[in-house]
C-alpha positions in Angstrom: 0.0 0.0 0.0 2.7 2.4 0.6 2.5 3.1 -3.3 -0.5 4.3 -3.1 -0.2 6.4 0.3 2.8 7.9 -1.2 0.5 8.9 -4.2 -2.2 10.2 -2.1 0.5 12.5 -0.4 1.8 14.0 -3.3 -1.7 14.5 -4.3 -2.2 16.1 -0.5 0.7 18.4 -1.2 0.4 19.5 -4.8 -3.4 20.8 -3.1 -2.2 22.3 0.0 0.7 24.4 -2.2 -2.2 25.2 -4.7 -4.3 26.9 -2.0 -1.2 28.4 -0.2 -0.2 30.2 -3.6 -3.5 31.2 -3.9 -4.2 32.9 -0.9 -0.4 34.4 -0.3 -1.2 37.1 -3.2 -3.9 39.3 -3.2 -6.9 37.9 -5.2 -8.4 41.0 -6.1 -4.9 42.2 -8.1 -4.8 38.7 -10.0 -8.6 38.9 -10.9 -8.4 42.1 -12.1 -4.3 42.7 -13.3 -2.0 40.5 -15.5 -2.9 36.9 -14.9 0.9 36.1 -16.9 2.2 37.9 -14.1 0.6 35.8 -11.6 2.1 32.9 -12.7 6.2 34.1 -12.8 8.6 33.6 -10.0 9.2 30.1 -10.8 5.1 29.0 -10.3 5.6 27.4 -14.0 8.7 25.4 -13.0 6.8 24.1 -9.8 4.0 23.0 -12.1 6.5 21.0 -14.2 8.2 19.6 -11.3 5.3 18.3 -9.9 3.7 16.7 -13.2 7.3 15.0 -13.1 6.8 13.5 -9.8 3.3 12.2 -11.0 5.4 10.2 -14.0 8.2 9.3 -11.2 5.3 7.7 -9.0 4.1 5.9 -12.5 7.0 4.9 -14.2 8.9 3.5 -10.8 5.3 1.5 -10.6 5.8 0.2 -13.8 9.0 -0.9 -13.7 8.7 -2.9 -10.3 5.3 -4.6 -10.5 4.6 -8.0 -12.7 1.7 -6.9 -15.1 -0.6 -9.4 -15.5 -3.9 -7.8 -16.4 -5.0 -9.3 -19.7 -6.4 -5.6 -20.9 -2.9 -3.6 -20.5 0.5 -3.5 -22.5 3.2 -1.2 -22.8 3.2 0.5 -25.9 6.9 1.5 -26.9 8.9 4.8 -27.3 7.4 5.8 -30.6 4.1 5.0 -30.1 4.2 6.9 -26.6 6.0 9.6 -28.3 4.4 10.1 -31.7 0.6 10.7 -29.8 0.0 14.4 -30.7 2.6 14.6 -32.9 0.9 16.5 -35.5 0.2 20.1 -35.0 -3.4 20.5 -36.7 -5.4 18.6 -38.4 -7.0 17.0 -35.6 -10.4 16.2 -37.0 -10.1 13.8 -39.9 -14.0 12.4 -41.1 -12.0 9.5 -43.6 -15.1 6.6 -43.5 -14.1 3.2 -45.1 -16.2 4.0 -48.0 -16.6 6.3 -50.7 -17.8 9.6 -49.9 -17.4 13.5 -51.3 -16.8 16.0 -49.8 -19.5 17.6 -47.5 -20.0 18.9 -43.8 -17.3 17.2 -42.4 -14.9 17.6 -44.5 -11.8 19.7 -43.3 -8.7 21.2 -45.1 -5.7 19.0 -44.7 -2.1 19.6 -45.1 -2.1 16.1 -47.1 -0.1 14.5 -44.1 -3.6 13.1 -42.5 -4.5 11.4 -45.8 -1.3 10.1 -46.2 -1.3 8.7 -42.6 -4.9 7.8 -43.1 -3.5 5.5 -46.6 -1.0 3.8 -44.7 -3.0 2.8 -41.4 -6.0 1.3 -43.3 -3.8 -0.6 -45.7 -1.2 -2.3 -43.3 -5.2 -2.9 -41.1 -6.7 -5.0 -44.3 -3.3 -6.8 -44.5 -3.6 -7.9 -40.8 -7.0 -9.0 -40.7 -7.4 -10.2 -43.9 -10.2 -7.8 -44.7 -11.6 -5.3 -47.9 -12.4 -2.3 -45.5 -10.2 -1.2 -42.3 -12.3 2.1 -40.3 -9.6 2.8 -37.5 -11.8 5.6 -36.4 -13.2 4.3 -32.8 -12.1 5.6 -29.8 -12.3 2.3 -28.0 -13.9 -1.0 -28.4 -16.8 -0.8 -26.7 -18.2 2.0 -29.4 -17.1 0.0 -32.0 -18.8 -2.9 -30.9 -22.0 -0.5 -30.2 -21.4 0.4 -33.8 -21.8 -2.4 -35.0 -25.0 -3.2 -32.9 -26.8 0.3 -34.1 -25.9 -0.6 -37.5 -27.2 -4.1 -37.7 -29.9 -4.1 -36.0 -33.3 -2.5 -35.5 -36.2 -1.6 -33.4 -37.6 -4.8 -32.7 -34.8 -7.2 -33.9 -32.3 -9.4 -32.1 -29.3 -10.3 -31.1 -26.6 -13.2 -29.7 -23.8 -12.7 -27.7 -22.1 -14.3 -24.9 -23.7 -14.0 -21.3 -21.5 -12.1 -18.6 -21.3 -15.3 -17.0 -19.8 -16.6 -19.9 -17.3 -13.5 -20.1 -19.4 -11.3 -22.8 -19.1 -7.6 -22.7 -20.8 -5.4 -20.2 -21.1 -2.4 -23.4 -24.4 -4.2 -25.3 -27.3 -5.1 -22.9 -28.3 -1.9 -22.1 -27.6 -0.1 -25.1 -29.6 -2.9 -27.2 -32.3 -2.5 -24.6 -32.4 1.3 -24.9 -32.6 0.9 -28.8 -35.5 -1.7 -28.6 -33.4 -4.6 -29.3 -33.9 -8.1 -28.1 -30.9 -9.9 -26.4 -30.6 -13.2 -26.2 -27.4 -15.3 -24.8 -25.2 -18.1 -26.9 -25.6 -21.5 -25.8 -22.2 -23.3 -24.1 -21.1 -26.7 -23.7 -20.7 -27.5 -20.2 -16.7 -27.2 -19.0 -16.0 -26.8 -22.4 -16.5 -23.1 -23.0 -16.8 -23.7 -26.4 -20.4 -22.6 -28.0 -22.9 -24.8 -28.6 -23.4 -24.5 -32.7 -26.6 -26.4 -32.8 -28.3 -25.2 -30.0 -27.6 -21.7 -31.7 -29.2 -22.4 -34.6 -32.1 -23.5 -33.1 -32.2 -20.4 -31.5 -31.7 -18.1 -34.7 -34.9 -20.1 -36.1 -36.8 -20.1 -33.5 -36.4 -16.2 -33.3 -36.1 -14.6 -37.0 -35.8 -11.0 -35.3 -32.0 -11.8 -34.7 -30.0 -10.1 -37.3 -26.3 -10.2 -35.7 -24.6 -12.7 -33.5 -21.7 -11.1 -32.1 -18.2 -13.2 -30.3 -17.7 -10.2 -28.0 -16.4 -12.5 -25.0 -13.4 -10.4 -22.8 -12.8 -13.4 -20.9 -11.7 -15.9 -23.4 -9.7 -18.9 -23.5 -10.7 -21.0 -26.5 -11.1 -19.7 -30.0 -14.5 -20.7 -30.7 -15.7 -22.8 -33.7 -16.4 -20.1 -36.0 -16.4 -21.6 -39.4 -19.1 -23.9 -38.1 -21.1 -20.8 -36.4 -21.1 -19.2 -39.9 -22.5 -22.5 -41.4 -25.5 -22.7 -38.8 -26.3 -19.2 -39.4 -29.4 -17.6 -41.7 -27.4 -15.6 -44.7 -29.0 -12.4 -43.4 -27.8 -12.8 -40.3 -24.5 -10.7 -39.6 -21.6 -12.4 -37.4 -19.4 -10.2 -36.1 -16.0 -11.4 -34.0 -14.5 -8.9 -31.7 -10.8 -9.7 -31.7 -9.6 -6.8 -28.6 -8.0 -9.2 -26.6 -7.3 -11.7 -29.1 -5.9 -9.3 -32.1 -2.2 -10.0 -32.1 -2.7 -13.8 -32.0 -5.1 -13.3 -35.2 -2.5 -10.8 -37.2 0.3 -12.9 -35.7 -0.8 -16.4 -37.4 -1.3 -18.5 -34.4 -5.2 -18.1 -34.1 -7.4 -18.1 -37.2 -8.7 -15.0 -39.6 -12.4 -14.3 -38.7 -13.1 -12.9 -42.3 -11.4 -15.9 -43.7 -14.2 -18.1 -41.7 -16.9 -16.3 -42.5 -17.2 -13.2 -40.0 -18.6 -10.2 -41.7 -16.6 -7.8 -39.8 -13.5 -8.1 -37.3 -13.0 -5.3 -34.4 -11.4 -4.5 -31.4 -9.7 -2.5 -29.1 -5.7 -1.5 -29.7 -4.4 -1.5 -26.5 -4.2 -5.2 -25.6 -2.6 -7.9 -27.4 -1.9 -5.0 -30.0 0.2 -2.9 -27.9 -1.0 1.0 -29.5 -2.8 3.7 -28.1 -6.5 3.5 -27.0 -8.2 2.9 -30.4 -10.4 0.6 -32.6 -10.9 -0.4 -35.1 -13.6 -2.5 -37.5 -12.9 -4.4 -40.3 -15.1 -5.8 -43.0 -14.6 -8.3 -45.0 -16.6 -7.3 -47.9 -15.9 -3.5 -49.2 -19.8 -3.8 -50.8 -21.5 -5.2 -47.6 -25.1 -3.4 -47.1 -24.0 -3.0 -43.8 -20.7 -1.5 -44.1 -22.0 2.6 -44.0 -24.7 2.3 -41.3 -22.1 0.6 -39.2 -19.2 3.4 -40.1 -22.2 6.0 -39.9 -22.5 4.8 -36.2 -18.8 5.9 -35.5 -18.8 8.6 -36.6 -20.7 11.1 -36.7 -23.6 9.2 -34.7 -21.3 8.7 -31.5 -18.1 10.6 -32.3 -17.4 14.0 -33.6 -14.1 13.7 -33.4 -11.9 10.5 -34.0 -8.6 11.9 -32.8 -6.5 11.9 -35.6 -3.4 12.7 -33.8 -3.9 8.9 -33.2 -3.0 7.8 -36.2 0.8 7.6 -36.5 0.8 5.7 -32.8 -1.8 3.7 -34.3 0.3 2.7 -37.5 3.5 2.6 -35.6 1.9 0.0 -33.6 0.3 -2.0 -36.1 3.4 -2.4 -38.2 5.5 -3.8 -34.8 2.9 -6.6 -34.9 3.4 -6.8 -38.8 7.3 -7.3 -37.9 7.1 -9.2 -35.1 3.6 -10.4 -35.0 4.8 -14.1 -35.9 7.1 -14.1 -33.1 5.2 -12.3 -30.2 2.2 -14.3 -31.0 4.1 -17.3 -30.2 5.4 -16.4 -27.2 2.8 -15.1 -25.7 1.4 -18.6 -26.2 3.9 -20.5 -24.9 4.1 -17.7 -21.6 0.3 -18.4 -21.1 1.2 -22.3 -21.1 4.0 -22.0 -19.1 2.4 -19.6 -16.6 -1.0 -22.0 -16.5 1.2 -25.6 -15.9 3.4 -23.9 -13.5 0.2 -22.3 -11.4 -1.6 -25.9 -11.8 2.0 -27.7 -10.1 1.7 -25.1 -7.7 -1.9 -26.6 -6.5 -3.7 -23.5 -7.9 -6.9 -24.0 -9.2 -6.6 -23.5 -13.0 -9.8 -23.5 -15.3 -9.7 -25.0 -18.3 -7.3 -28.1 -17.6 -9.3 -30.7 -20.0 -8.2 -28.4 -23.1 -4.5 -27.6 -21.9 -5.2 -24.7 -19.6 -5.7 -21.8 -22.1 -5.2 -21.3 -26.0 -4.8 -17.5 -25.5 -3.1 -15.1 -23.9 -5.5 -15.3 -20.8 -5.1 -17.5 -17.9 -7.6 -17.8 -15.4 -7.5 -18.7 -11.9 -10.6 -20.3 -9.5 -10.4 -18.7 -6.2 -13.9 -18.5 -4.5 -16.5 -16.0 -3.7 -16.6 -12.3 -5.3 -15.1 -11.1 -2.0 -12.0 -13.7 -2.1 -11.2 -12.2 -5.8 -11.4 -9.1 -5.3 -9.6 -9.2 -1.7 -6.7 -11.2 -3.4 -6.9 -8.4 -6.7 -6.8 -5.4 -4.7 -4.9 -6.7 -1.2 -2.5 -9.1 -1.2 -1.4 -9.3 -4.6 -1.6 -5.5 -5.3 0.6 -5.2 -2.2 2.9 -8.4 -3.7 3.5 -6.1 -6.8 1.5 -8.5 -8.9 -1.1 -6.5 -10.9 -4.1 -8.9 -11.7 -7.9 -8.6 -11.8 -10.9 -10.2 -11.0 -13.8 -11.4 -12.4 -16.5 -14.4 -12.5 -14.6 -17.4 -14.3 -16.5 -18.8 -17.2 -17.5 -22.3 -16.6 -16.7 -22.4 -13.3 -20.9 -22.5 -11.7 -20.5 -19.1 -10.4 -17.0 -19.1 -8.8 -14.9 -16.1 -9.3 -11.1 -15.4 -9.2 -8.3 -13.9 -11.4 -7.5 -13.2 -15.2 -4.3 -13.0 -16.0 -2.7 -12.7 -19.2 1.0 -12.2 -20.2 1.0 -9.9 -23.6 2.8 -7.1 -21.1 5.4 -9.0 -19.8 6.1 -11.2 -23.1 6.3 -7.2 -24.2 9.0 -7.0 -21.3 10.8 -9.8 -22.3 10.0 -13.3 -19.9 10.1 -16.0 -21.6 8.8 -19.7 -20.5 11.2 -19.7 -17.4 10.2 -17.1 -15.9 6.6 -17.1 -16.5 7.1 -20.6 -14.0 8.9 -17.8 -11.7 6.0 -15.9 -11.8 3.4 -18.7 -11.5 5.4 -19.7 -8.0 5.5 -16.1 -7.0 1.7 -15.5 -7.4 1.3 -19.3 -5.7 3.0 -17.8 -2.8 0.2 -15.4 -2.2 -2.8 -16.9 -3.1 -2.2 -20.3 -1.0 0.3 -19.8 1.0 -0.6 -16.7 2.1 2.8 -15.5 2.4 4.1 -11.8 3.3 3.4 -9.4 0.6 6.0 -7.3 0.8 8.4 -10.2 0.9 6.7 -11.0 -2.3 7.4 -7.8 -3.2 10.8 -7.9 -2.8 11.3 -11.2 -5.4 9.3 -9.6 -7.7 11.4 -6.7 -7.9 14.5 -8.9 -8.2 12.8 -10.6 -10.8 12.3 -7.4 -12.9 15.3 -6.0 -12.6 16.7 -7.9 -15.1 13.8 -7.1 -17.5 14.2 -2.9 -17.6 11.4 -1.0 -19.7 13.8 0.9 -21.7 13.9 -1.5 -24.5 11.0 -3.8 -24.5 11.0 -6.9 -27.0 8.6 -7.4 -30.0 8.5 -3.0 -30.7 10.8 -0.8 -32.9 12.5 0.5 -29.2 15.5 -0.8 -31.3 15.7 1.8 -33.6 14.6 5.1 -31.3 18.2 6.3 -31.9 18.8 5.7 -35.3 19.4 8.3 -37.8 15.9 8.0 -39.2 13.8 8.1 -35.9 15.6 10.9 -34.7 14.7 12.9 -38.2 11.3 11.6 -37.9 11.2 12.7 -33.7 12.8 16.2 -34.8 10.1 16.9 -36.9 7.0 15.5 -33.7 9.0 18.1 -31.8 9.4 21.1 -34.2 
């Protein structure tokens, strides 16, 4: 805890030196004089120095807690640095289909079209797709987008139940709009959809018009190819691929448009280590659905799509075009190594009939709601093991931890030490062991993994001639 008490004291202080300041001058004078004046003698410099101490407390987090969230990475130097690079040109309309000029269309300097050419290309290349909108800010709207654009008043659709790990972003949206929700079928303990039980479904209600694989807590790729089969043609199947997308562009998990998925999405922030974007991806450039969906996006939920986005964006993108082969596999063989070595611990793993996990999740049976979140927040917070908790799919209403190891495959740990790990995290949640003696291994442990180059990014080249032309002119 004492990160967090020494956070709430900087907080405490950067208040009480707020009000001091404040009420050492005379307020009348400021109000009614030269404001610039008000804020010499150094008050710009104490600003600065204490924004820096906010990115001390951060970055000394970082670099001595294990991050095994399954929603967080760490996006490398240029990404980090290129956000806001550009210096207009923020609002950037750009659909994924044909379109003239109009109300939202803004001069450009030609650098937001050019970016805009090379971030949708190097998208269809990684998802296999015609179309590639990378205009969401996050994925729940693009999943909402694709919701609003599917269906109506009065229609339906499938997605996982939360039990199951589906998204919290639909049922009350689709329930607001009118729309009927209904819940995919699952074979017991294997957490694999039921395919026939779904059609059933689908024909015994002809109102639903989208089934959507929007599960967050996900540990088997799910028998798409077969899904599409048992589907109506009408009906649109949509695969959301946030926590999944690196494993997809990487090779070791299946193309969703090449199985027949009308349109991939996702978030860029997970497996894809980027900036907080989305994206959606259709596999047909003439689908009937492709402009209500994109409509939805913008301008329906967004005015603005943050442009300045789009070099992070690209940058990111094109380290998992590089590497993706590589990191893919790793994070594979982590989430293996990190599941046998919690199981020989005496953990309770789920998922042990099928191998543990065939993703970059891992997830870990620990009791009630209160135990989870106890273990989350308390003992493993204070460890320096950053996890979180949730209900476990397939395990009759038990909840626990789901970890994943993109971040730390990022940092470089290999199979080794994601055993090292496994023990470290045994230590707490069975053994009950001292946190902060936990702590202390798992500060030795990352010692030897520093954040200044991280594997699987272009950190390499952050001092090469042609980054620091391309960082000279970010900086101009």
């Amino acid at each position: 805890m004492r990160v967090v008490e020494e956070a709430e004291e900087i907080i405490e202080e950067a208040a009480r030196g707020d009000v001091e300041e404040a009420s050492s001058g005379d307020v009348g004078e400021a109000a009614s004089g030269d404001v610039a004046e008000a804020w010499s003698d150094g008050r710009v410099e104490q600003l600065l120095e204490r924004l820096a101490s906010d990115f001390v407390l951060d970055n000394s987090y970082r670099e001595q807690h294990l991050s095994l969230t399954a929603s967080e990475n760490y996006p490398s130097k240029l990404v980090r640095m290129l956000g806001s690079g550009l210096q207009g040109g923020f609002y950037e309309f750009a659909p994924p289909y044909p379109t003239e000029p109009g109300e939202w269309a803004f001069p450009d300097s030609g650098a937001n079209a050019s970016l805009v050419g090379k971030l949708t290309g190097i998208g269809r290349q990684l998802f296999e797709a015609a179309t590639f909108d990378w205009r969401p800010n996050g994925g729940s709207v693009a999943e909402q987008a694709v919701l609003l654009g599917t269906c109506g008043r009065g229609d339906g659709f499938v997605h996982f139940a939360h039990k199951d790990g589906g998204h919290f972003a639909l049922e009350s949206l689709a329930a607001a709009a009118g729309v009927n929700t209904y819940h995919l079928p699952m074979v017991d303990r294997t957490l694999l959809i039921d395919v026939d039980r779904l059609a059933t479904l689908v024909a015994e209600h002809p109102e639903i018009k989208l089934v959507i694989l929007d599960q967050s807590f996900k540990l088997r790729w799910q028998p798409l190819a077969q899904i599409r089969a048992a589907l109506p043609e009408g009906v649109f199947l949509a695969y959301d691929a946030s926590h999944d997308g690196a494993l997809i562009a990487g090779g070791v998990l299946p193309q969703p448009t090449l199985l027949g998925a009308d349109a991939v999405h996702g978030n860029t922030h997970k497996t894809i280590a980027g900036p907080q974007k989305a994206y959606i991806a259709f596999r047909d450039a003439d689908h009937p659905k492709l402009r209500p969906v994109s409509d939805w996006v913008c301008p329906q939920m967004q005015s603005n799509s943050h442009a300045e986005l789009i070099a992070p964006m690209y940058v990111a993108l094109s380290e998992v075009a590089l590497h993706g082969h590589d990191y893919a596999r790793q994070i594979l063989a982590n989430a293996a190594a990190l599941a046998g070595g919690l199981h020989e611990e005496g953990v309770r793993v789920s998922g042990e009939s099928f191998g543990f996990t065939e993703t970059h999740q891992v997830h870990v049976v620990t009791g009630s709601a209160n135990d989870a979140l106890r273990l989350s927040l308390g003992d493993l917070a204070l460890a320096g093991i950053r996890t979180t908790n949730i209900e476990v799919p397939g395990a009759n209403g038990l909840h626990g931890l789901r970890l994943g190891v993109q971040a730390m495959t990022r940092r470089g740990l290999r199979e080794a030490e994601m055993r090292e790990v496994a023990r470290l995290v045994a230590r707490v949640v069975l053994r009950r062991a001292e946190p902060a003696a936990v702590r202390a291994e798992v500060a030795d442990l990352l010692q030897h993994f520093p954040l200044d180059r991280l594997a699987f990014s272009f950190d390499s080249y952050v001092d090469s001639p042609a980054a620091a032309r391309l960082l000279g002119e970010v900086f101009r």
